[in-house]
C-alpha positions as CSV (number, residue, x, y, z in Angstrom):
1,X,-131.6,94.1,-12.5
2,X,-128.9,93.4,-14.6
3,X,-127.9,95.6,-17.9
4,X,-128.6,92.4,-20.3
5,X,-131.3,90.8,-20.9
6,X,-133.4,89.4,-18.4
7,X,-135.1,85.8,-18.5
8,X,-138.6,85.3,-17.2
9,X,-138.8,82.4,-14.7
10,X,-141.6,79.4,-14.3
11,X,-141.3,77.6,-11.5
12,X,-143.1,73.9,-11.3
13,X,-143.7,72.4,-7.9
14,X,-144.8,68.8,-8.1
15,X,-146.2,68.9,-4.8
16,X,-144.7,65.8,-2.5
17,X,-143.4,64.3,-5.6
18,X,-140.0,63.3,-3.7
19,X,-140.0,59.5,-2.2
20,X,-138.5,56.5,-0.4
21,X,-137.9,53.4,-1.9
22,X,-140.6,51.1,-2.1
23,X,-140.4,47.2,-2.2
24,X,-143.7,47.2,-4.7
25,X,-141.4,49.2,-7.2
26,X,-137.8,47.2,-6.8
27,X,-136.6,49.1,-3.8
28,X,-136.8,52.3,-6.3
29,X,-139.1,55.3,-5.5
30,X,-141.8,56.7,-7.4
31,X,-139.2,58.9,-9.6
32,X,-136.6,56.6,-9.6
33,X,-139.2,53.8,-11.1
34,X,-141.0,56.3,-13.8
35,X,-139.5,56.7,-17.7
36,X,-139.4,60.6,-17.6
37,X,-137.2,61.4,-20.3
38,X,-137.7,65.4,-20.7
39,X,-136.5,65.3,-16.9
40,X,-133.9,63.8,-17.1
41,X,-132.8,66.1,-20.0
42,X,-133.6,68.9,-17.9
43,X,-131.1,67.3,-15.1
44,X,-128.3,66.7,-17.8
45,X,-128.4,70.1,-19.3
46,X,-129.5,71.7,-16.5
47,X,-128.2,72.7,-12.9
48,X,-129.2,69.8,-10.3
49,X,-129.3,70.6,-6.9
50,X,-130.6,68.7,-3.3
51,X,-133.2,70.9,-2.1
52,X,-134.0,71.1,1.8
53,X,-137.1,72.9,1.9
54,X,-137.0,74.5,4.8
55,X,-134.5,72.2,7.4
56,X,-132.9,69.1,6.8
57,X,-134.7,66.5,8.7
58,X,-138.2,68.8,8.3
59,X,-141.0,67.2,7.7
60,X,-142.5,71.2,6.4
61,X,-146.0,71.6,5.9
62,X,-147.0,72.9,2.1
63,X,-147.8,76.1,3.1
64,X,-144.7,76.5,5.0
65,X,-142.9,75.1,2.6
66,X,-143.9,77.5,-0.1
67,X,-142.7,80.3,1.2
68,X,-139.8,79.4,1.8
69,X,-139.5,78.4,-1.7
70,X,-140.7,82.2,-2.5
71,X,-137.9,83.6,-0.5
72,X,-140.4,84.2,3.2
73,X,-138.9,82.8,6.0
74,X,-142.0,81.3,8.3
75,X,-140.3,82.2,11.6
76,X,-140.8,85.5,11.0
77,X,-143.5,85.8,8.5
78,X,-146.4,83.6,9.0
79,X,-149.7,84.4,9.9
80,X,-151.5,80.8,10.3
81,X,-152.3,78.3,7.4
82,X,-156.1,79.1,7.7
83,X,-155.7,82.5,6.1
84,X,-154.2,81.0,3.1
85,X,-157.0,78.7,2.7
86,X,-159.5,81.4,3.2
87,X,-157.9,83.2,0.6
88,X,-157.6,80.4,-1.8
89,X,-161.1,79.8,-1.7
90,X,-161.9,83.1,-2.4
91,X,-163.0,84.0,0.8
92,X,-162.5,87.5,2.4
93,X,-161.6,87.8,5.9
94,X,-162.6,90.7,8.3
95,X,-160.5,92.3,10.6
96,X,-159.8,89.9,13.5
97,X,-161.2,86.7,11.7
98,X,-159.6,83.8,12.4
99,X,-160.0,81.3,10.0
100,X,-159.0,77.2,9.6
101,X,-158.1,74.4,7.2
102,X,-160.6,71.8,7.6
103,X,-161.1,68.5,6.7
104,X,-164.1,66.3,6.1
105,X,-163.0,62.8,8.1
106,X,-164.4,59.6,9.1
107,X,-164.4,59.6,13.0
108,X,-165.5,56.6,15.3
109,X,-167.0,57.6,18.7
110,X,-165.2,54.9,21.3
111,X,-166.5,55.3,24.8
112,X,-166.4,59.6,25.1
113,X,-163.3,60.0,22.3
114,X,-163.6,60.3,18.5
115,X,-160.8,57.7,17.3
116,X,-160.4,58.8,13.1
117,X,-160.8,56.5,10.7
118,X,-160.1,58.1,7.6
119,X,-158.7,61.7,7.9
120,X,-160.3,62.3,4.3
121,X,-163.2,60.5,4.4
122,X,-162.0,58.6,1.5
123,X,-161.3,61.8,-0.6
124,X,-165.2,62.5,-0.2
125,X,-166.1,64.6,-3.7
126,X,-166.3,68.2,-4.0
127,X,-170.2,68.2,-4.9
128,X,-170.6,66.2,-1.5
129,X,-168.7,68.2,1.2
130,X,-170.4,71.2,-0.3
131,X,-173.5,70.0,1.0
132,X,-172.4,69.2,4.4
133,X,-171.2,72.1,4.8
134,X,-173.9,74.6,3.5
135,X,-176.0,72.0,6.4
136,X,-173.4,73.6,8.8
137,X,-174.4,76.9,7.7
138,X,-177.5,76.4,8.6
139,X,-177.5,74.3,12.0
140,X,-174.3,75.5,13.4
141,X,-174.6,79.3,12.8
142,X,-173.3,80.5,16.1
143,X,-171.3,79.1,19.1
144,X,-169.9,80.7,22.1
145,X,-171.1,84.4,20.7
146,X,-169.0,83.4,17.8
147,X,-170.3,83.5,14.1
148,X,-169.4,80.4,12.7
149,X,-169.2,79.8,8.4
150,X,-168.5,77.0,7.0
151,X,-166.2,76.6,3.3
152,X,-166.1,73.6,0.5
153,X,-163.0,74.2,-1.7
154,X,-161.9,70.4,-3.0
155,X,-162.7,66.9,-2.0
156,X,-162.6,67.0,1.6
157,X,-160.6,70.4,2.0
158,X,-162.7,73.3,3.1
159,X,-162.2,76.3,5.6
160,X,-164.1,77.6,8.3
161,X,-164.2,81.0,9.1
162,X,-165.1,82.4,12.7
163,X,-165.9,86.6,13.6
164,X,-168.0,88.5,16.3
165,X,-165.6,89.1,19.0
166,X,-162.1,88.8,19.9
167,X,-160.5,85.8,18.9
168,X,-156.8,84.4,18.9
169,X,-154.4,82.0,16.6
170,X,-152.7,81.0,19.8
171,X,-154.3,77.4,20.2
172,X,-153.9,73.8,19.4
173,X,-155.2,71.9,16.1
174,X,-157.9,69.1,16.8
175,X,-156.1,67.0,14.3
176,X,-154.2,64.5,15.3
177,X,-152.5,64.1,11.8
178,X,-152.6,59.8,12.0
179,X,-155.4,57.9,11.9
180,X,-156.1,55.4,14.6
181,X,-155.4,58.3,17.4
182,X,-159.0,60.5,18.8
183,X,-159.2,64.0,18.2
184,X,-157.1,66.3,20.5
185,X,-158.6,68.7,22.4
186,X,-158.2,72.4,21.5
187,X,-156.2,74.3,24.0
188,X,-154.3,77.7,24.4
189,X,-150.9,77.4,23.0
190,X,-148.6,80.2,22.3
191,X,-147.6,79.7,18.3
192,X,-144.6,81.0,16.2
193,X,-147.1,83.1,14.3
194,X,-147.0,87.2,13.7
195,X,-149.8,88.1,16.2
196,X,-149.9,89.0,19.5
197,X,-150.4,86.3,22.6
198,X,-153.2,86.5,25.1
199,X,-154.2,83.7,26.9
200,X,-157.6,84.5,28.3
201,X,-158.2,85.2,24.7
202,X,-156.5,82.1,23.7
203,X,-158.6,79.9,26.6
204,X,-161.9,81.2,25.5
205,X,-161.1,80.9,21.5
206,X,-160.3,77.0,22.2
207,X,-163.3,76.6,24.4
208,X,-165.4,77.8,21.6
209,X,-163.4,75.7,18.7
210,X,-163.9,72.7,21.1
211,X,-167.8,73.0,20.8
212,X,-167.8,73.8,17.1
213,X,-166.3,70.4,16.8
214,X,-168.6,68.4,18.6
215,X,-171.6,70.0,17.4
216,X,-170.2,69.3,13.8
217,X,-170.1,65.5,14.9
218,X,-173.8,65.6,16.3
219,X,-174.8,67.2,12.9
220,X,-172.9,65.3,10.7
221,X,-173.5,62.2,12.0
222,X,-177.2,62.1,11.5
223,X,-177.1,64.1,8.3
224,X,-178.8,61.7,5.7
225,X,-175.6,62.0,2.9
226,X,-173.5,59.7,5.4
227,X,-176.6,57.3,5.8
228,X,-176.7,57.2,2.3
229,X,-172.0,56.8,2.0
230,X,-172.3,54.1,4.9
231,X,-175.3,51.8,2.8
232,X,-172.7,52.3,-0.3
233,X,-169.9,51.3,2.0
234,X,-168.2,54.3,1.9
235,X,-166.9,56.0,4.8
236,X,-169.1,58.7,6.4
237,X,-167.7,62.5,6.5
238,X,-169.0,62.5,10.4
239,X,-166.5,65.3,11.6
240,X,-164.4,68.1,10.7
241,X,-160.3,68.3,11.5
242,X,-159.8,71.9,12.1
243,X,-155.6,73.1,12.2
244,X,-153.8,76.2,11.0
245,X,-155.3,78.7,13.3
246,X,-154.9,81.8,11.3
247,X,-155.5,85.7,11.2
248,X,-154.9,87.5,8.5
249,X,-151.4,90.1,8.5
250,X,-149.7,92.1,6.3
251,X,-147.2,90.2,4.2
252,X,-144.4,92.4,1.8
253,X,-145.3,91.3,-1.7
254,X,-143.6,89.1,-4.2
255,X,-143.2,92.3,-6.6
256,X,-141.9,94.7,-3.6
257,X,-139.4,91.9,-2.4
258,X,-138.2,90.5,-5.6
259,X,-139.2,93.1,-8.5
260,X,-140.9,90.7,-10.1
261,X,-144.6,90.5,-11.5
262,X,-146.1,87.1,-10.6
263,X,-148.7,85.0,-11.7
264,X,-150.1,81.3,-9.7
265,X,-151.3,78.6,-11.6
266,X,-153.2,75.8,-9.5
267,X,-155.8,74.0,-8.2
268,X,-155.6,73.4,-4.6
269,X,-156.7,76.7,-2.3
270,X,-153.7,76.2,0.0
271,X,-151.8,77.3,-3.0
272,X,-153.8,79.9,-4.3
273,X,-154.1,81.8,-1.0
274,X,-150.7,81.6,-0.7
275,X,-150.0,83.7,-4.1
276,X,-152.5,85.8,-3.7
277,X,-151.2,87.2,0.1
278,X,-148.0,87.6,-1.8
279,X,-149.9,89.9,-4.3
280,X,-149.2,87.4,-7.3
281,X,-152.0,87.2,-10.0
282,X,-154.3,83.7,-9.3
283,X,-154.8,82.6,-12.8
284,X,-158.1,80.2,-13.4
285,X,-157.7,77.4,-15.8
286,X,-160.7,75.5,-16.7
287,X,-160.1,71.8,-15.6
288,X,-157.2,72.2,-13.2
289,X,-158.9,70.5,-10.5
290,X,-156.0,69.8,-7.8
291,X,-156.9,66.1,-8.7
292,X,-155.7,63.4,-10.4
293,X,-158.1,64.1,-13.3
294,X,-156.5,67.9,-13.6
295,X,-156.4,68.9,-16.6
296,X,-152.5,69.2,-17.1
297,X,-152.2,70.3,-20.5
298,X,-154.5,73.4,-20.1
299,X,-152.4,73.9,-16.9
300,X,-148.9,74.0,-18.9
301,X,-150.7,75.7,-21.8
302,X,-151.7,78.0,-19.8
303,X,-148.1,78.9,-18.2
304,X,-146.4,79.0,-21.6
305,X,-149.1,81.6,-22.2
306,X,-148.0,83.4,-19.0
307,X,-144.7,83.5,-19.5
308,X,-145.2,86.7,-22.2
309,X,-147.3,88.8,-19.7
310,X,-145.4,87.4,-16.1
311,X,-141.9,87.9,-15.4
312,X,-142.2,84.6,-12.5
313,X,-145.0,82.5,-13.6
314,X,-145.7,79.1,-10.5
315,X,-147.1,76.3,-11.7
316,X,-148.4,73.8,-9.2
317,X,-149.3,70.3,-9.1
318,X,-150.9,68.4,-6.9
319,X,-151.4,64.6,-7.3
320,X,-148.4,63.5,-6.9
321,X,-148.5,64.5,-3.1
322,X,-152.4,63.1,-3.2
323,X,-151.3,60.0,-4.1
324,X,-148.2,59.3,-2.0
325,X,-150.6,60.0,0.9
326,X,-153.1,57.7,-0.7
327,X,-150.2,55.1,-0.5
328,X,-150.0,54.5,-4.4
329,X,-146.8,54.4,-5.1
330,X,-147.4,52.9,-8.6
331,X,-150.0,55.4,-9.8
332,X,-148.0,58.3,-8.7
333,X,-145.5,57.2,-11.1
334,X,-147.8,56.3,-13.7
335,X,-149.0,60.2,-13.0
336,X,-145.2,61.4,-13.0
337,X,-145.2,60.3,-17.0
338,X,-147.8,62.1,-17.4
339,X,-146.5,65.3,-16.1
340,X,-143.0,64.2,-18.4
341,X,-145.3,64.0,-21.3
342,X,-147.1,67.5,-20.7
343,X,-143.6,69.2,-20.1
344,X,-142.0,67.9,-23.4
345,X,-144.4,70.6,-25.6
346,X,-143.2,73.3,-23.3
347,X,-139.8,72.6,-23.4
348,X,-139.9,72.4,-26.8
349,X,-141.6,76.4,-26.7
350,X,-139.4,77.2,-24.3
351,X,-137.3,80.7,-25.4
352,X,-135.6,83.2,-23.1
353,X,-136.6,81.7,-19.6
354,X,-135.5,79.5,-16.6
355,X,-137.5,76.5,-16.0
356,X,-136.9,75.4,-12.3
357,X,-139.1,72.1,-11.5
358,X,-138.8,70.5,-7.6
359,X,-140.8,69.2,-5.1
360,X,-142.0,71.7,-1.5
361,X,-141.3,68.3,0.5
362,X,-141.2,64.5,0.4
363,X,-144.2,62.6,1.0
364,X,-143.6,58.8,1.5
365,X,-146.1,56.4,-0.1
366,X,-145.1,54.1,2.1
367,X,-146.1,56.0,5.3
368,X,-148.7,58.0,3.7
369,X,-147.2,61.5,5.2
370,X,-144.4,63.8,5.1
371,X,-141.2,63.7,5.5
372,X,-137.9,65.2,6.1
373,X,-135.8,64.5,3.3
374,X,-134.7,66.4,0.8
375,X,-136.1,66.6,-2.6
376,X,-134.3,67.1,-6.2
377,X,-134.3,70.2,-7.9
378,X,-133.3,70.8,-11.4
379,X,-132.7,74.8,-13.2
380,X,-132.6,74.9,-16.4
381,X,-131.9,78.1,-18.9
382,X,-129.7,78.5,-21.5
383,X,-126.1,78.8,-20.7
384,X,-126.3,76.5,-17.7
385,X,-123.4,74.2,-16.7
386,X,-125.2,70.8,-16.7
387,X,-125.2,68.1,-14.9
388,X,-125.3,64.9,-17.0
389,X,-127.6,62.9,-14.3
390,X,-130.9,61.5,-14.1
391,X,-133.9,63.4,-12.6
392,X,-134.3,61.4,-9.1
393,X,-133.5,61.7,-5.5
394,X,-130.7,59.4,-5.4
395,X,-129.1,60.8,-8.6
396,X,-129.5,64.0,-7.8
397,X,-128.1,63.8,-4.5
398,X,-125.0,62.0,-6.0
399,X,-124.1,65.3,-7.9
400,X,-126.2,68.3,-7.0
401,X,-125.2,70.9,-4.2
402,X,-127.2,71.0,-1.0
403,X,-129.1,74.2,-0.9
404,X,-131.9,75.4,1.3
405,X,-135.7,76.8,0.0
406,X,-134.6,80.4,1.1
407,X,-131.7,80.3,-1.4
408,X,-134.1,79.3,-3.9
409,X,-135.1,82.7,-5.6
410,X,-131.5,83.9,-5.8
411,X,-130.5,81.0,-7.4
412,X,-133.5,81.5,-9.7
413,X,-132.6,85.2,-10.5
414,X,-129.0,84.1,-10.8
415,X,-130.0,82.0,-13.4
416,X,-132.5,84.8,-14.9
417,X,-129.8,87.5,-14.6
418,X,-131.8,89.4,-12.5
419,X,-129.3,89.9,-9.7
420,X,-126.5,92.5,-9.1
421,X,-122.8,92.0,-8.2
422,X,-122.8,92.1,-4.1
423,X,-120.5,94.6,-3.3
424,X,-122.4,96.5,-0.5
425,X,-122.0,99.5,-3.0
426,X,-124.3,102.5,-3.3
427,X,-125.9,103.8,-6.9
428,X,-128.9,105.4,-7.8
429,X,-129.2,104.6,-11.6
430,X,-131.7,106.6,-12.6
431,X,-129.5,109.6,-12.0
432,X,-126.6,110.0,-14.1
433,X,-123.6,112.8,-13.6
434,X,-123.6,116.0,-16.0
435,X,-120.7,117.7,-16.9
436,X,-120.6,121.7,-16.5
């Protein structure tokens, strides 16, 4: 750490908020199109830079994406997207548990495939997939010698979690990530994930994941809360999407990597389970729904508030990645100027810290899914150059350096001055020399 005095860091991630253009919006994006002014004062006093979340050309998935931004690199460090959702939802995993994101969807049986409709099931509500899955609980306890439990976290997110014998990561997702394609079948795969590979383990984990799914489907289908969705018009949940494969590993903590004490403010599971296998402090703010009806001042409140007790406080928003894969381009803006508004009274508070707001990846409104391009990035602290630009992907990329999401933190403890000269010298400061 350096000898003077070091800044505490908050870190907002507006989760897919970068964009293409869109016709609906003048060939501008979602950013480009919203009035944002604390933003863009952000971007003219601050440092802008062209953020590549993990590679250019990436379309990274948010978990993958987030550690990167944390300083983890995912080829190495990564044991399966389930575990973070397990952990998000507060869910504690046994030795050798292997546990999945799922999502509630809208399938149609055609001839012997399931061709999905609506991988959300039309964003079902919380209170709603709760139920279904508690009736999974109960009707789909156990499969292949495998105990089977199933999760509700938000909308149509939820995890399942399976124990009882040997089981492995090494296999295939379901999900076919577009709708209009059938499920995939589950098959052994050998993954870029920390845990060993065997594939009669593999065969027989994605034999059992195979019948889970169906049986979900046979369940599901007949359960009376779809009747009841289809005679509103609404779509049915009918299946489950299972991905991320996951068992849980040991992971070096935030505070042993960087020497910093950190604290997660968010909504979403995904995000939570993330900071909380990197040891950070999961703070609970009443309203912050990982919706569009989050409560966003209590959110911001509640990272000013963090910012005296945490030296790296991550805030985390989700909507703006819910509605670009909702295809709203208009409302995500519309939701942008909200998050402007909200960040004006803590820039206003702001005093001895670095404020560092980006995006973990691109999500086109237009497509409705991720993308590879990069996303802007703006650092701002007292004493920092500036950059005298507006706070969008074009502008940014007109003037701000091309960086990657593992450079992140040391360009956030830069900023901080939190890092020491790199000289590939030696000193122990907590001894000093005595004289005789």
């Amino acid at each position: 750490m350096s000898r003077g005095e070091a800044l505490r860091i908050l870190l907002l991630v507006c989760d897919g908020l970068g964009d293409r253009p869109i016709r609906q919006l003048g060939d501008r994006t979602p950013l480009e199109y919203a009035k944002h002014p604390t933003l863009d004062k952000l971007a003219k006093q601050g440092e802008v830079y062209t953020l590549y979340p993990v590679k250019p050309g990436v379309p990274p998935a948010s978990d993958v994406a987030h550690l990167h931004l944390f300083g983890y690199d995912t080829a190495v460090e990564y044991p399966g997207r389930g575990v973070f959702e397990a952990l998000g939802a507060g869910v504690s995993l046994p030795r050798g548990a292997l546990a999945f994101r799922l999502n509630f969807a809208t399938v149609q049986q055609e001839g012997k495939l399931l061709k999905v409709v609506d991988r959300r099931a039309g964003r079902i509500p919380t209170e709603q997939a709760a139920e279904l899955a508690s009736s999974l609980n109960s009707e789909l306890e156990e499969v292949a010698g495998f105990r089977c439990r199933f999760y509700s976290t938000t909308e149509h997110r939820g995890v399942l979690v399976m124990t009882g014998g040997e089981l492995s990561p090494h296999i295939t997702s379901c999900d076919p990530h577009e709708e209009g394609r059938p499920l995939l079948k589950v098959k052994p795969a050998k993954r870029k994930i920390g845990y060993p590979f065997d594939y009669a383990v593999a065969k027989k984990t994605a034999e059992a994941v195979n019948e889970v799914v169906v049986r979900a489907y046979d369940i599901l289908s007949k359960h009376p809360l779809n009747r009841r969705r289809k005679e509103e018009g609404k779509p049915p949940a009918n299946a489950i999407l299972l991905r991320g494969a996951g068992i849980a590993s040991d992971l070096e903590s935030f505070a042993e990597r960087w020497k910093l004490r950190a604290a997660c403010i968010a909504g979403g599971a995904m995000y939570k389970g993330v900071a909380r296998a990197l040891g950070f402090d999961v703070l609970e703010v009443e309203g912050a729904t990982g919706g569009v009806n989050t409560n966003l001042r209590a959110k911001f409140s509640a990272a000013m508030n963090a910012l005296s007790t945490y030296d790296f406080v991550f805030l985390h928003i989700k909507a703006t990645d819910s509605l670009s894969h909702d295809k709203k381009p208009l409302e995500k803006a519309m939701f942008i100027e909200r998050v402007d508004s909200e960040l004006a009274n803590l820039v206003e508070k702001l005093d001895k810290a670095v404020l560092c707001v980006t995006a973990d990846h691109t999500t086109s409104s237009m497509l409705g899914k991720h993308t590879g391009d990069p996303v802007p990035l703006v650092v701002y602290y007292r004493g920092a150059r500036g950059s005298d630009c507006r706070f969008d992907e074009r502008s940014v990329v007109s003037r701000g350096l091309e960086v990657y999401g593992l450079e992140l933190m040391n360009i956030l403890l830069n900023a901080a001055g939190r890092l020491e000269e790199l000289d590939y010298d030696v000193r122990d400061e907590a001894d000093y020399l005595e004289l005789a």
